[in-house]
mmCIF file of the C-alpha atoms, coordinates in Angstrom:
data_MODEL
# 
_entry.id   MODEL 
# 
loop_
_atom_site.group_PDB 
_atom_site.id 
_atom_site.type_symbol 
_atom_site.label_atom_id 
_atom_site.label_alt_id 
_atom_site.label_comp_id 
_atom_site.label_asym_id 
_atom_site.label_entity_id 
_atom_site.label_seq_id 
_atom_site.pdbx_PDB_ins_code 
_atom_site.Cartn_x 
_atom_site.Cartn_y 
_atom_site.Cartn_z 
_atom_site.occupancy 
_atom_site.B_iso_or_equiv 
_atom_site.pdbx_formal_charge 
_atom_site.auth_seq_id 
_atom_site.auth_comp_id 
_atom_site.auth_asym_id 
_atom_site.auth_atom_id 
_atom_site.pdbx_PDB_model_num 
ATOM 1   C CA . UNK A 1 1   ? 20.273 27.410  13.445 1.00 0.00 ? 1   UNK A CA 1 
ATOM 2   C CA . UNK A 1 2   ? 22.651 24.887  14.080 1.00 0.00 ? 2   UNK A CA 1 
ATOM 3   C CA . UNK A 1 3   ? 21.488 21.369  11.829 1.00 0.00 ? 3   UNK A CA 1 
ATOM 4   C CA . UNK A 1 4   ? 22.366 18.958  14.501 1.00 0.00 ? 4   UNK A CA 1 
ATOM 5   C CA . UNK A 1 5   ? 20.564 18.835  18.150 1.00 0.00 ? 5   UNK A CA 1 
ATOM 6   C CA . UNK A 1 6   ? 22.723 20.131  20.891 1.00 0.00 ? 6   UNK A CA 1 
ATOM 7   C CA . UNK A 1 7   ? 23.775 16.553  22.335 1.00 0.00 ? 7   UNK A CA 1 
ATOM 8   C CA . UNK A 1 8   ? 24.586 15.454  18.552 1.00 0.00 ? 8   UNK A CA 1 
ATOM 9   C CA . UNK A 1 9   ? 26.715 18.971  18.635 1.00 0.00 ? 9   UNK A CA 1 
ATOM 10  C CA . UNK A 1 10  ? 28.303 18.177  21.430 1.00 0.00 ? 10  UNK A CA 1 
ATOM 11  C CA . UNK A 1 11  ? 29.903 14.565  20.156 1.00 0.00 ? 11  UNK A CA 1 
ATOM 12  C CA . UNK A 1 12  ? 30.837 16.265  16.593 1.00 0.00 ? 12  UNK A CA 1 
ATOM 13  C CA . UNK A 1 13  ? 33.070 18.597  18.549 1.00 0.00 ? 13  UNK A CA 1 
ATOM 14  C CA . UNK A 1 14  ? 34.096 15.981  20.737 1.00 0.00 ? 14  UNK A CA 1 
ATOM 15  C CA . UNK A 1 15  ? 34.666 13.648  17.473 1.00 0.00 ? 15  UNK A CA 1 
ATOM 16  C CA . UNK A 1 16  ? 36.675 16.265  15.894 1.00 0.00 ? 16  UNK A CA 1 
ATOM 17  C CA . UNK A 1 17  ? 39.181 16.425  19.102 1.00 0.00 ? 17  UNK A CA 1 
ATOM 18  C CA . UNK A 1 18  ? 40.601 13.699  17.557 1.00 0.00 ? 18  UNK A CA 1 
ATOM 19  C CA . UNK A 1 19  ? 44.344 13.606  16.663 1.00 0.00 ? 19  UNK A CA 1 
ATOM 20  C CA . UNK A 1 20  ? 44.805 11.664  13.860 1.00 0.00 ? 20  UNK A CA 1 
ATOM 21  C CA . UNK A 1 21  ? 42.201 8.735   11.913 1.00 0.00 ? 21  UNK A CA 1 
ATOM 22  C CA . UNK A 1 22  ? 43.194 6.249   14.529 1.00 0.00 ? 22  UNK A CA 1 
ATOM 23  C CA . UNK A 1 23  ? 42.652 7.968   17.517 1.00 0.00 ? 23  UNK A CA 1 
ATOM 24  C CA . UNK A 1 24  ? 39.316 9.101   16.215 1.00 0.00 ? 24  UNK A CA 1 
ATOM 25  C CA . UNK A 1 25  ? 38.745 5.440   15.223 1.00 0.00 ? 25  UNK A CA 1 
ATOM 26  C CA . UNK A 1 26  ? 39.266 4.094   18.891 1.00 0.00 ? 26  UNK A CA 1 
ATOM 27  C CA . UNK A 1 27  ? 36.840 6.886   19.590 1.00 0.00 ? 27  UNK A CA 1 
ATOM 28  C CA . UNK A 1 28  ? 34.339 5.360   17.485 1.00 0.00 ? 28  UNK A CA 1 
ATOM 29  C CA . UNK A 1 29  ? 34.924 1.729   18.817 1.00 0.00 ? 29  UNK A CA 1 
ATOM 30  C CA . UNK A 1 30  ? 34.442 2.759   22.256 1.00 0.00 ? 30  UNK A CA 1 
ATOM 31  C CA . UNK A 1 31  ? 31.223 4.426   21.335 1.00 0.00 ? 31  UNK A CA 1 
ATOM 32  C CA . UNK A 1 32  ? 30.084 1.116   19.645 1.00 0.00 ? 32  UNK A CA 1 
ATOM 33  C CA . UNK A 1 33  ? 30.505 -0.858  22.798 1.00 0.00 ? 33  UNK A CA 1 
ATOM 34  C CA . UNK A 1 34  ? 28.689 0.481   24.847 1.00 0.00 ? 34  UNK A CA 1 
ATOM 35  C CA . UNK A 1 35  ? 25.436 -1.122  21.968 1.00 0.00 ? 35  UNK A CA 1 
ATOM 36  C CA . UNK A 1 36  ? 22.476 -2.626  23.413 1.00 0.00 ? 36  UNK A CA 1 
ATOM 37  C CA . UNK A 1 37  ? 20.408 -4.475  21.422 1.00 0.00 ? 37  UNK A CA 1 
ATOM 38  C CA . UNK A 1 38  ? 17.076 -3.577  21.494 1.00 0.00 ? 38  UNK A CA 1 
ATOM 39  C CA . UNK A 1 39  ? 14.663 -4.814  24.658 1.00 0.00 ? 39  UNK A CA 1 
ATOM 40  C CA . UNK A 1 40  ? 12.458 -8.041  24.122 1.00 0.00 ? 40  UNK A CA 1 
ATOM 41  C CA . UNK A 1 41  ? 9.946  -5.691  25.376 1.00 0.00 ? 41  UNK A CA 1 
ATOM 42  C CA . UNK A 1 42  ? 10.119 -3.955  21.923 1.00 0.00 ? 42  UNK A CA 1 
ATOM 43  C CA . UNK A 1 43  ? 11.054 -6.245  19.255 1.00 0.00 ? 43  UNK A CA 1 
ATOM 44  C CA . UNK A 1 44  ? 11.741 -9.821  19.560 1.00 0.00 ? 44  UNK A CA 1 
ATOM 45  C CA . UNK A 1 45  ? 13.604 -12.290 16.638 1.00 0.00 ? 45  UNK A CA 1 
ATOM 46  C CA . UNK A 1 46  ? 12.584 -13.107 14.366 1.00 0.00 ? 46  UNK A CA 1 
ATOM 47  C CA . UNK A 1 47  ? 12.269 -9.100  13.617 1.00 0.00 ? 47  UNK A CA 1 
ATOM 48  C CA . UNK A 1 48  ? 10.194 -7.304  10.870 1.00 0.00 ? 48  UNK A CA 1 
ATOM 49  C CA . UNK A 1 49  ? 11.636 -6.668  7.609  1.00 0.00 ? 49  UNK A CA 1 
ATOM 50  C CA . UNK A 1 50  ? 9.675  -3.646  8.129  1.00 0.00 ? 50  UNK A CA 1 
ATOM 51  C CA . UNK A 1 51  ? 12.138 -2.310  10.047 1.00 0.00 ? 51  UNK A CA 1 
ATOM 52  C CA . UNK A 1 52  ? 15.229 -3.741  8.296  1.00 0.00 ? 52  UNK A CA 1 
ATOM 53  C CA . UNK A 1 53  ? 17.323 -0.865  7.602  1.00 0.00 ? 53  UNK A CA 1 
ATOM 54  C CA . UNK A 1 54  ? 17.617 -0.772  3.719  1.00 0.00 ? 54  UNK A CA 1 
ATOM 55  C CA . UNK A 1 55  ? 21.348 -1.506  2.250  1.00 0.00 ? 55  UNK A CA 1 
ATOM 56  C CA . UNK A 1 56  ? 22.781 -2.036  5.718  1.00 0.00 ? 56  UNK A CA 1 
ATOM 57  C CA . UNK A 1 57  ? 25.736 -4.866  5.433  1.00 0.00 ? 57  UNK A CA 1 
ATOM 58  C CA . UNK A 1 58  ? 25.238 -5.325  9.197  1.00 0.00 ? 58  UNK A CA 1 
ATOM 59  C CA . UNK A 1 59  ? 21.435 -5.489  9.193  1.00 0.00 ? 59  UNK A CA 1 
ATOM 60  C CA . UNK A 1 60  ? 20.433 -2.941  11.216 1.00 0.00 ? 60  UNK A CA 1 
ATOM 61  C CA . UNK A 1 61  ? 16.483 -2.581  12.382 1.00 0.00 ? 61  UNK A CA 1 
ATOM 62  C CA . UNK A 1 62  ? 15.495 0.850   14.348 1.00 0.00 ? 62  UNK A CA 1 
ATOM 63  C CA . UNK A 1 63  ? 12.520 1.164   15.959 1.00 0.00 ? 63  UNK A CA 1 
ATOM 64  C CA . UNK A 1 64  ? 11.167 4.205   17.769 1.00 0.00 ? 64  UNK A CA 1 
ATOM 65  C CA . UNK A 1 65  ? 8.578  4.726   21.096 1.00 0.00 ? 65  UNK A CA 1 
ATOM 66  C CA . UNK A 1 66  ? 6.911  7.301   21.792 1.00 0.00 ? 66  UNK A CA 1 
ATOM 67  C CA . UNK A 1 67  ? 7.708  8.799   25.170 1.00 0.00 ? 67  UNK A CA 1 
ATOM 68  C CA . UNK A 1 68  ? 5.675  10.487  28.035 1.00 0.00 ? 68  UNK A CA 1 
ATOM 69  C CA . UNK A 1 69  ? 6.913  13.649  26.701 1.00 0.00 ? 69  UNK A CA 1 
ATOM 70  C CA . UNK A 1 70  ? 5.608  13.265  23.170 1.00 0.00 ? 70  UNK A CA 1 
ATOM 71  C CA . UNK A 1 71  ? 9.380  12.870  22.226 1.00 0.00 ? 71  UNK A CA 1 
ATOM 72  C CA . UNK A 1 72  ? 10.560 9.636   20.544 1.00 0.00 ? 72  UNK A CA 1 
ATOM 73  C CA . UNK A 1 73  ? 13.158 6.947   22.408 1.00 0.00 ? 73  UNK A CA 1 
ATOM 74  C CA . UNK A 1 74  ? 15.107 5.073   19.485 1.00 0.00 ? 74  UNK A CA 1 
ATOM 75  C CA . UNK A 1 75  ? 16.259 1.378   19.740 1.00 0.00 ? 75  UNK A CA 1 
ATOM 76  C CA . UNK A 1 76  ? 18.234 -0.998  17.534 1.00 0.00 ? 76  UNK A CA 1 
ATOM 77  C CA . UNK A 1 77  ? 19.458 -3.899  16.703 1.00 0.00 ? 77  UNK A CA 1 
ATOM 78  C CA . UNK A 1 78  ? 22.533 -4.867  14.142 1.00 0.00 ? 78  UNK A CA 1 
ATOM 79  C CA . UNK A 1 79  ? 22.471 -8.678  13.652 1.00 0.00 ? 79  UNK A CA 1 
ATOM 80  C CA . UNK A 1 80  ? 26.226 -8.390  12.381 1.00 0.00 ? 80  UNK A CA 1 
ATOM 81  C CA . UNK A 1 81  ? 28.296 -9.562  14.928 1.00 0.00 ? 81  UNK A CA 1 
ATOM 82  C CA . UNK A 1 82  ? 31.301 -7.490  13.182 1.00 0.00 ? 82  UNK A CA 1 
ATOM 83  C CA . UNK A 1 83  ? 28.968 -4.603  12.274 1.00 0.00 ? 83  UNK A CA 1 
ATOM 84  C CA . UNK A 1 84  ? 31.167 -2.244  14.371 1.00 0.00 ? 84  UNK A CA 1 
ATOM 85  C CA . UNK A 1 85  ? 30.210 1.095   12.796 1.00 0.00 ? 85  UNK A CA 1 
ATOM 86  C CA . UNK A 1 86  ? 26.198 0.169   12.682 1.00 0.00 ? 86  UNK A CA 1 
ATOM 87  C CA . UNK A 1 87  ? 26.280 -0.032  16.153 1.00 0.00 ? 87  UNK A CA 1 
ATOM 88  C CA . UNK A 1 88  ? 28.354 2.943   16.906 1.00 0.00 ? 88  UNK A CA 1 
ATOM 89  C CA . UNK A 1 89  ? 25.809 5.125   15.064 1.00 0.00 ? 89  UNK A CA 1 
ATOM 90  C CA . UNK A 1 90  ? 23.091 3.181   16.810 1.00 0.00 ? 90  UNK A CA 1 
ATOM 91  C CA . UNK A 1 91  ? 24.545 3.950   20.236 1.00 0.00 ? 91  UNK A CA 1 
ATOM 92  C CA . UNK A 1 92  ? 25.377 7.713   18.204 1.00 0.00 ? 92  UNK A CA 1 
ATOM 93  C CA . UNK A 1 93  ? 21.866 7.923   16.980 1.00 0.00 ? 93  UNK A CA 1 
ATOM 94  C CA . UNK A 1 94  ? 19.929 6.648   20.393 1.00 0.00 ? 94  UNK A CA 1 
ATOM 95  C CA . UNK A 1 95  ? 21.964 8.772   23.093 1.00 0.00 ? 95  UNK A CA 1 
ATOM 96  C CA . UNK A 1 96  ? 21.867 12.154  20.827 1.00 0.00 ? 96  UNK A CA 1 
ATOM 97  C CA . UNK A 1 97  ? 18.554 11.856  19.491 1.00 0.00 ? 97  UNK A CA 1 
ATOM 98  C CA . UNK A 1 98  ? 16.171 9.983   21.438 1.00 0.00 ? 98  UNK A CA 1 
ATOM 99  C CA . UNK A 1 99  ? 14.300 12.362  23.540 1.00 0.00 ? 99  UNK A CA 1 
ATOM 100 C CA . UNK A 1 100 ? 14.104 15.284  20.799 1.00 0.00 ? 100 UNK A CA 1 
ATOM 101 C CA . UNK A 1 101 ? 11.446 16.995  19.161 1.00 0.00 ? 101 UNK A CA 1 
ATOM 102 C CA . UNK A 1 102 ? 10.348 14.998  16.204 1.00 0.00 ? 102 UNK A CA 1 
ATOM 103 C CA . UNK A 1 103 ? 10.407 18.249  14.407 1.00 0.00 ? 103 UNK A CA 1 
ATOM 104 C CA . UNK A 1 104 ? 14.229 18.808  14.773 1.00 0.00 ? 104 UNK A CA 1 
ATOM 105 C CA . UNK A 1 105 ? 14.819 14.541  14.104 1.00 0.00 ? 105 UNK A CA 1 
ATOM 106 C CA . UNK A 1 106 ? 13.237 15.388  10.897 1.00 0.00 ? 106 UNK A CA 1 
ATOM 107 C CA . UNK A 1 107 ? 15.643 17.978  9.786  1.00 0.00 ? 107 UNK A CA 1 
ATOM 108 C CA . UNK A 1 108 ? 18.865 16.055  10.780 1.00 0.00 ? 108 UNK A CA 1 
ATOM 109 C CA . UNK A 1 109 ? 21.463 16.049  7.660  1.00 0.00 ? 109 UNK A CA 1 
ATOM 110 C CA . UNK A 1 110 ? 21.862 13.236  5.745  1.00 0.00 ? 110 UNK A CA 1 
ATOM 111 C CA . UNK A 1 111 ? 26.037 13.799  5.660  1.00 0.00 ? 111 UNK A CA 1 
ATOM 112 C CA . UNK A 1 112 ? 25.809 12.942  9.249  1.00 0.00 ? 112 UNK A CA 1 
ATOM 113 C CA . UNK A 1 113 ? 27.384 9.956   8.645  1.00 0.00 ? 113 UNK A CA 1 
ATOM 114 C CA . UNK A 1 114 ? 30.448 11.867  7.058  1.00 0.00 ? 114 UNK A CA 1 
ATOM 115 C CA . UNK A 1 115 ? 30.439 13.869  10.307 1.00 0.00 ? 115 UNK A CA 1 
ATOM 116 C CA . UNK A 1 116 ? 31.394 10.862  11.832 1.00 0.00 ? 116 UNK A CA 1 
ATOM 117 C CA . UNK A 1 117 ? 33.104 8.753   10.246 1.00 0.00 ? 117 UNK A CA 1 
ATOM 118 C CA . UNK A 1 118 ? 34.738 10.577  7.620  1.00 0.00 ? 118 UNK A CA 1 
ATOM 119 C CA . UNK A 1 119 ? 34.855 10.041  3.583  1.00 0.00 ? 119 UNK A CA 1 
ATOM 120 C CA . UNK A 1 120 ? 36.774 7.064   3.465  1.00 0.00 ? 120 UNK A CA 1 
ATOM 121 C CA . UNK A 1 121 ? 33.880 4.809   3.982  1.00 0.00 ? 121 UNK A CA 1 
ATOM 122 C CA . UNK A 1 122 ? 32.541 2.147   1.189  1.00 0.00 ? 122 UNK A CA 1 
ATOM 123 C CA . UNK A 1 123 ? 29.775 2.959   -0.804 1.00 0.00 ? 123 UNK A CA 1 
ATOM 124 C CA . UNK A 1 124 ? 28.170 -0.255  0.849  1.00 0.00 ? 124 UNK A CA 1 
ATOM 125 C CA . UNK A 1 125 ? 28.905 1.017   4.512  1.00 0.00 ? 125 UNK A CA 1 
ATOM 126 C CA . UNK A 1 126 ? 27.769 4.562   3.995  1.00 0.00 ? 126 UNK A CA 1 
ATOM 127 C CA . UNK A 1 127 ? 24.717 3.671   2.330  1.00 0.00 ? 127 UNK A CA 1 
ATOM 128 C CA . UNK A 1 128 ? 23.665 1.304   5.318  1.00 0.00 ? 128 UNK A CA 1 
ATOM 129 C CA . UNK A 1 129 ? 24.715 4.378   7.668  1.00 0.00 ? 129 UNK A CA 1 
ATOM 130 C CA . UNK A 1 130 ? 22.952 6.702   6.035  1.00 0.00 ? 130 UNK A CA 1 
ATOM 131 C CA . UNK A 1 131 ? 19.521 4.388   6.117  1.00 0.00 ? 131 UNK A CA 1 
ATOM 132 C CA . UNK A 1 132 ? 19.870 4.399   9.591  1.00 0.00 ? 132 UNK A CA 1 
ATOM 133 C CA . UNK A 1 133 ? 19.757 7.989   9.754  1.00 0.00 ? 133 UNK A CA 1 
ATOM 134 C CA . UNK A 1 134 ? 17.253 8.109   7.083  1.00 0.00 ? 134 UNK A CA 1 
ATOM 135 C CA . UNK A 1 135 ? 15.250 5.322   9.341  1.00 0.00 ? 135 UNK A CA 1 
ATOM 136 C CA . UNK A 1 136 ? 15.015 7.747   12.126 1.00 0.00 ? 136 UNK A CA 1 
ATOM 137 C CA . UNK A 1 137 ? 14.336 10.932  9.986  1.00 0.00 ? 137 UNK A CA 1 
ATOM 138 C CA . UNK A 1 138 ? 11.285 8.995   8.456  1.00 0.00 ? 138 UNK A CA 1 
ATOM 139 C CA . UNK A 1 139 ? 10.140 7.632   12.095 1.00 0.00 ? 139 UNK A CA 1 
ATOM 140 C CA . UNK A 1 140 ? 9.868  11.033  13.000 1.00 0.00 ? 140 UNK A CA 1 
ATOM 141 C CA . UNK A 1 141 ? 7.806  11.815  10.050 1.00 0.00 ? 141 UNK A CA 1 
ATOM 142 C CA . UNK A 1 142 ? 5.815  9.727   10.348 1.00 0.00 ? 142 UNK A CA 1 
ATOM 143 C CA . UNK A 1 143 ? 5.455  10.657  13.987 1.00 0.00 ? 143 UNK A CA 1 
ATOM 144 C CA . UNK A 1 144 ? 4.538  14.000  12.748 1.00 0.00 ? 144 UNK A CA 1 
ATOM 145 C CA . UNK A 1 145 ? 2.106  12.810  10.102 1.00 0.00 ? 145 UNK A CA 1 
ATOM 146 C CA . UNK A 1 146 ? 0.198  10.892  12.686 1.00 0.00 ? 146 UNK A CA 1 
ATOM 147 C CA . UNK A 1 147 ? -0.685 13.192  14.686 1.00 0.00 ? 147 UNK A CA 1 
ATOM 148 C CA . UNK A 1 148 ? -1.664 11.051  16.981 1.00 0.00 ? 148 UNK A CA 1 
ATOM 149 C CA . UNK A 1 149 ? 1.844  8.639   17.365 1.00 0.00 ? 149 UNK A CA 1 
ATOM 150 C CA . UNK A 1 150 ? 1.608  4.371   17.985 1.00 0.00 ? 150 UNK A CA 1 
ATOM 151 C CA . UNK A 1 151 ? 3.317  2.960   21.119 1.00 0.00 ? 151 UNK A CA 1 
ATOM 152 C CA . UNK A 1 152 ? 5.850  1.771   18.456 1.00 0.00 ? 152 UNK A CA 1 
ATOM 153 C CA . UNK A 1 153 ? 6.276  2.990   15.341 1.00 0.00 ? 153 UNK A CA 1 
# 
């Protein structure tokens, strides 16, 4: 079984179509623009620290809904202005993953973020990429654990 959902597939292969590092950077900034920061409706300033994605330079928060269809919807907000890469794997991690099984969220691999965006990154970038993926894997769990999921967990 494939370790990535099929819509997260989908943009690996497409990610890999890249050329050459730029080209697969200009990829990855025209992913990032298309971040929206989460809905007042959600989350409004100033936000939890309970959502504060651990080790993030760009301060990222994720919060996740639950949907009609017992799936989760994912939403973010990076509070770096210049936090380019947190929101491209915000936008990455919201329009691949929102709408899965929280069973298959779970299970998504860590080196997601090399995936993306190689292994030239900082230690201080990767490890605030990563806790955004490790935000969302442990949303799901908790999801899971609940067994009976919060509007907003």
């Amino acid at each position: 079984m494939d370790p990535y959902p099929e819509r997260l597939a989908m943009l690996l292969e497409y990610l890999d179509l890249a050329g050459d590092r730029d080209e697969r950077i200009q990829m990855l900034i025209d992913i990032a623009s298309r971040f929206k920061v989460v809905s007042e409706s959600i989350a409004t300033r100033p936000f939890p620290k309970s959502h504060l994605t651990p080790a993030c330079e760009s301060e990222a928060y994720v919060w996740c809904e639950e949907l009609p269809s017992q799936a989760l919807k994912f939403h973010f907000a990076v509070e770096n202005p210049q936090g380019i890469s947190a929101k491209c794997m915000a936008v990455i991690l919201d329009e691949t993953l929102s709408g899965e099984p929280a069973s298959r969220l779970a299970q998504v691999p860590g080196e997601l973020v090399y995936r993306i965006f190689g292994k030239d990154l900082s230690m201080g970038k990767s490890m605030g990429l990563m806790g955004m993926v490790s935000m969302v894997q442990a949303c799901a769990k908790r999801y899971l654990a609940s067994g009976q999921a919060d509007k907003r967990l």
